[in-house]
C-alpha atoms as one frame of an Amber mdcrd trajectory, in Angstrom:
protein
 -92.356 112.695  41.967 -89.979 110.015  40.443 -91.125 106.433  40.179 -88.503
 104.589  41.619 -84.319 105.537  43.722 -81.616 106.639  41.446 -78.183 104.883
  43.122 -75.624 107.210  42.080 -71.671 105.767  41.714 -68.704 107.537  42.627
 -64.631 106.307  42.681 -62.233 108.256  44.903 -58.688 106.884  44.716 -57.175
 107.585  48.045 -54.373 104.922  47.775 -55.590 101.828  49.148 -54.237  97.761
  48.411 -58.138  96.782  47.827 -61.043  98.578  47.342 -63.538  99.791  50.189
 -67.278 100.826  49.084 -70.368 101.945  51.423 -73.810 103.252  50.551 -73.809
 107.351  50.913 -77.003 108.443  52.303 -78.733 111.777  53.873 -81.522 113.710
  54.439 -84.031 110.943  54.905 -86.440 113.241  56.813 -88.815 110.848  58.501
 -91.602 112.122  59.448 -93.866 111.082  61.399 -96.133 112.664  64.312 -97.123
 111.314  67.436-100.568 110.573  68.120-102.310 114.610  68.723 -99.429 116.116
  67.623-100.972 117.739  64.108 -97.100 119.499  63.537 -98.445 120.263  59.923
 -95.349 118.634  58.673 -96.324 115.044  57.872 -99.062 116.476  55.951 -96.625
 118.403  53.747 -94.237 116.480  53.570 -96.351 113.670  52.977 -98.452 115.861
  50.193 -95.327 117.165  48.257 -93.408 113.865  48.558 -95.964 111.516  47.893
 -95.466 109.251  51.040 -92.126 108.585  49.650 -89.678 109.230  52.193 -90.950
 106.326  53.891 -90.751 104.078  50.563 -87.584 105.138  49.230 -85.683 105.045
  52.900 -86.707 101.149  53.036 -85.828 100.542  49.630 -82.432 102.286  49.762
 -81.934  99.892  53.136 -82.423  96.916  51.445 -80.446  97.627  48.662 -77.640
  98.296  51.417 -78.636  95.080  52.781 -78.610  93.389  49.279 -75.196  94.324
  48.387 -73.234  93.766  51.661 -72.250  97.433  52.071 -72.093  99.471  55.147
 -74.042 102.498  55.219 -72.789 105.792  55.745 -75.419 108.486  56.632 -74.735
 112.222  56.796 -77.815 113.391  59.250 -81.345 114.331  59.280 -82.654 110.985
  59.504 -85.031 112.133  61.173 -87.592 115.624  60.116 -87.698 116.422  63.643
 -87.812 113.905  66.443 -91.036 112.137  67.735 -91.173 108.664  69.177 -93.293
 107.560  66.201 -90.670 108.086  63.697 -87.898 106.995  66.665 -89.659 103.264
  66.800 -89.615 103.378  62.961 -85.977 104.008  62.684 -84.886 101.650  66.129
 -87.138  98.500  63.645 -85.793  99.495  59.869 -82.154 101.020  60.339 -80.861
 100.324  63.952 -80.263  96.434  63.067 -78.127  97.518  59.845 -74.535  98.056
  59.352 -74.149 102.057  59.308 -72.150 104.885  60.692 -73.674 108.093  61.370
 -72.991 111.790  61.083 -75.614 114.126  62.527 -77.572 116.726  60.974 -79.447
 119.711  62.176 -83.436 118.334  61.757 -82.259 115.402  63.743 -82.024 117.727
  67.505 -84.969 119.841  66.244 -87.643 118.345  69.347 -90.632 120.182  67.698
 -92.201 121.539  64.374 -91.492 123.916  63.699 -88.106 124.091  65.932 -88.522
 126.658  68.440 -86.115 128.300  70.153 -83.366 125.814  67.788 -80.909 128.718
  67.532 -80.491 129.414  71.261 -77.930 128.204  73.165 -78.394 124.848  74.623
 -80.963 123.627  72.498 -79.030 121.191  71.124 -77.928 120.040  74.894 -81.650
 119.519  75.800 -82.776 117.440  72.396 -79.744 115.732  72.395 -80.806 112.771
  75.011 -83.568 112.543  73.269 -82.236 111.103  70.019 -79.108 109.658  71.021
 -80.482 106.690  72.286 -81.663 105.894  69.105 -78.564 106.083  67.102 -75.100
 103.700  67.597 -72.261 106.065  67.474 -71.764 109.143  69.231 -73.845 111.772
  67.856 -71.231 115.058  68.191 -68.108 113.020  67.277 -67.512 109.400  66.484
 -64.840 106.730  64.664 -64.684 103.869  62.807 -62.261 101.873  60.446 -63.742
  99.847  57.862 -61.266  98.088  55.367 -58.105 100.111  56.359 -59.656 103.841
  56.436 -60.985 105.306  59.160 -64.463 107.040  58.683 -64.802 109.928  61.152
 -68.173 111.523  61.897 -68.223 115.909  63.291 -71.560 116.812  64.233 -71.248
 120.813  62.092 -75.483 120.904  61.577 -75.532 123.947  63.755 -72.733 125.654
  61.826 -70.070 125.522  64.665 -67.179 123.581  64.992 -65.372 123.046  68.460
 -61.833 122.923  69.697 -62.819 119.645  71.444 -63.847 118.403  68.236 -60.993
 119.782  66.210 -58.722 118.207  68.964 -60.338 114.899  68.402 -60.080 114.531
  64.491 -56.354 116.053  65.010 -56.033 112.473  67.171 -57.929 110.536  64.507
 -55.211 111.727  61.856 -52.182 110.865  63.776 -53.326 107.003  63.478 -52.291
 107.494  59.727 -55.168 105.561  58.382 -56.074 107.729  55.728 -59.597 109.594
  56.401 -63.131 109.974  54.633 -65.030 112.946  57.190 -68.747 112.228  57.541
 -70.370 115.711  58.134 -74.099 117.060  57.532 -73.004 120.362  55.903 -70.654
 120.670  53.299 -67.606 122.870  52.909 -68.029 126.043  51.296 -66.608 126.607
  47.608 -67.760 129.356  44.537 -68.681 126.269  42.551 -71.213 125.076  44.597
 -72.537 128.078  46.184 -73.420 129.362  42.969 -74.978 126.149  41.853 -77.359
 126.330  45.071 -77.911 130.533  44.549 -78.997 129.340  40.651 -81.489 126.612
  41.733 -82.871 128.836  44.998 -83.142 131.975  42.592 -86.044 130.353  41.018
 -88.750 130.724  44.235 -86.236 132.975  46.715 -87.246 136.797  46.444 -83.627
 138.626  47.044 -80.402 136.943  47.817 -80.623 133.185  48.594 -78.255 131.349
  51.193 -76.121 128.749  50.018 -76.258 126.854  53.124 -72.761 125.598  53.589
 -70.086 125.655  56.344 -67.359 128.479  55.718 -69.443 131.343  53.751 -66.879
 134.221  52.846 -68.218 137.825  54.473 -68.756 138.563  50.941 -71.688 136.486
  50.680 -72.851 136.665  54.238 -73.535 140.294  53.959 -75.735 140.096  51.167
 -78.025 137.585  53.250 -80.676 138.003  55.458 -80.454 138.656  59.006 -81.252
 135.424  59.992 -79.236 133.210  57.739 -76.399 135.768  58.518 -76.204 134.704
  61.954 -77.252 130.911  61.632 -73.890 130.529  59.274 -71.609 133.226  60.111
 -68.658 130.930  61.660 -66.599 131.334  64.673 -62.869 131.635  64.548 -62.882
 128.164  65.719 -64.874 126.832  62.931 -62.446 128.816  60.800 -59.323 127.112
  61.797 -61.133 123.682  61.750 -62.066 124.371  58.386 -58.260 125.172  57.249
 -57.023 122.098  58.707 -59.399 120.267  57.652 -58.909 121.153  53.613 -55.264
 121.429  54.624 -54.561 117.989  55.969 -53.533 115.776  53.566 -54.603 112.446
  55.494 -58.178 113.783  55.345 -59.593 112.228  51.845 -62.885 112.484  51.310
 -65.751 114.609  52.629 -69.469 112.966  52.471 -72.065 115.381  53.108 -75.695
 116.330  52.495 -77.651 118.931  54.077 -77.879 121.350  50.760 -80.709 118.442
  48.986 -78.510 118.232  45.527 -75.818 116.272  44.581 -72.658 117.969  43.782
 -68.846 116.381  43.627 -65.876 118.486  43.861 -62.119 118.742  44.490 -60.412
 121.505  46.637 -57.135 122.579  45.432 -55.272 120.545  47.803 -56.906 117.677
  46.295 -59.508 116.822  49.323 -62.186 115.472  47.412 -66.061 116.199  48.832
 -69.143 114.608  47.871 -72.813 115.923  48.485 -75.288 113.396  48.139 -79.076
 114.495  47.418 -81.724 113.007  49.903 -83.508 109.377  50.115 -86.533 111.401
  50.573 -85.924 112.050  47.038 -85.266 108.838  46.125 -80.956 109.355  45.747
 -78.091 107.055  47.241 -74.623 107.306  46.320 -72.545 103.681  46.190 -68.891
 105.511  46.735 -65.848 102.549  46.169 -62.177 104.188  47.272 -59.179 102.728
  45.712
């Protein structure tokens, strides 16, 4: 386990009279169970990570708090939801400056997640969390120095018209737009890089885990990773306008637990920012 948070620094130019900067993070994973719960998660987690999720999410805070910067967080705050780790976040993060994207751990009501991939689960779990976040958990705006940060709840792998009709209206107020999502957009690069680092404890074909997987993959998956990120035609023409758009700037993701920075060819730039329950922030400036 590493000793201490590694605060990583990125620099997108994206056109701007004076610089903006935030604190990137994701995949905090708290986890915490109620009083006779006995998930079996804490216990992992808590044996494999040392206690550190805990210690490295407050650290990573005050650091935000240290520096002045707004904190943008890409989902799974929470490991699954439990009113334990809901009081910790409403005392250590709800009084801080932050914007927040949604991931999939944070609707999962139980560990493990039954019945997650059914329709309507996330409708049911929903309430449950939303209280306990300040923006609107399946879409959600903000403009901060000049650019307007844009959150799209994709931690199920779907994307919806209303959504897609939504961001379309966030882009016609010509700020120029960093997208906060949980799951990154699929590209070779990174794909592979994910298939090289699962290879080493997956038996067959791993999943890469992002949104927009080419049938070429897919169909060397299994069954159940197939259908979790197979997309919908929906999802599909989201996706092209989204890397298509040219007022759309920056991507900030997590989800896939590495770090990873990459440009598209039409120049949207995405970022993938490992966990805080490994210890990792990004400070991202645009110019």
């Amino acid at each position: 386990m590493k000793n201490s948070t590694t605060i990583l620094k990125s620099t997108v130019s994206i056109g701007l009279d004076a610089p903006v900067r935030f604190l990137h993070l994701t995949d905090s994973h708290i986890c915490l169970d109620d009083e006779g719960m006995e998930s079996g998660r804490q216990s992992w987690v808590h044996q494999h990570f040392e206690n550190c999720e805990i210690e490295y999410f407050l650290a990573l805070c005050e650091h935000a708090k240290q520096k002045g910067l707004p904190i943008v967080h890409t989902g799974d705050l929470y490991d699954f939801q439990s009113e334990r780790a809901f009081a910790f976040t409403d005392e250590h993060f709800a009084p801080l400056d932050y914007f927040f994207a949604a991931g999939n751990h944070d609707f999962f009501h139980t560990w493990p997640p039954k019945g997650y991939s059914e329709s309507g689960y996330k409708t049911r779990t929903l309430p449950l969390v939303a209280p306990h976040i300040g923006n609107d958990l399946i879409f959600a705006s903000r403009v901060m120095g000049g650019v307007n940060f844009v959150s799209l709840d994709n931690s199920f792998y779907k994307i919806t018209e209303k959504q897609l009709s939504k961001l379309r209206t966030e882009v016609e107020k010509g700020y120029p737009v960093v997208l906060c999502m949980h799951i990154p957009l699929f590209s070779e690069e990174h794909a592979e890089r994910l298939y090289e680092e699962a290879r080493q404890y997956t038996v067959g074909q791993p999943s890469c885990f992002l949104l927009g997987i080419p049938e070429e993959h897919l169909r060397l998956y299994k069954e159940e990773h197939r259908r979790e990120q197979t997309c919908d035609e929906t999802t599909l023409r989201a996706i092209e306008y989204i890397k298509n758009e040219k007022r759309i700037k920056l991507i900030v993701a997590g989800h896939t637990h590495d770090n990873f920075e990459e440009v598209f060819p039409s120049g949207l730039v995405q970022i993938t920012t490992h966990g805080t329950y490994y210890g990792f922030a990004r400070e991202i400036t645009l110019t």
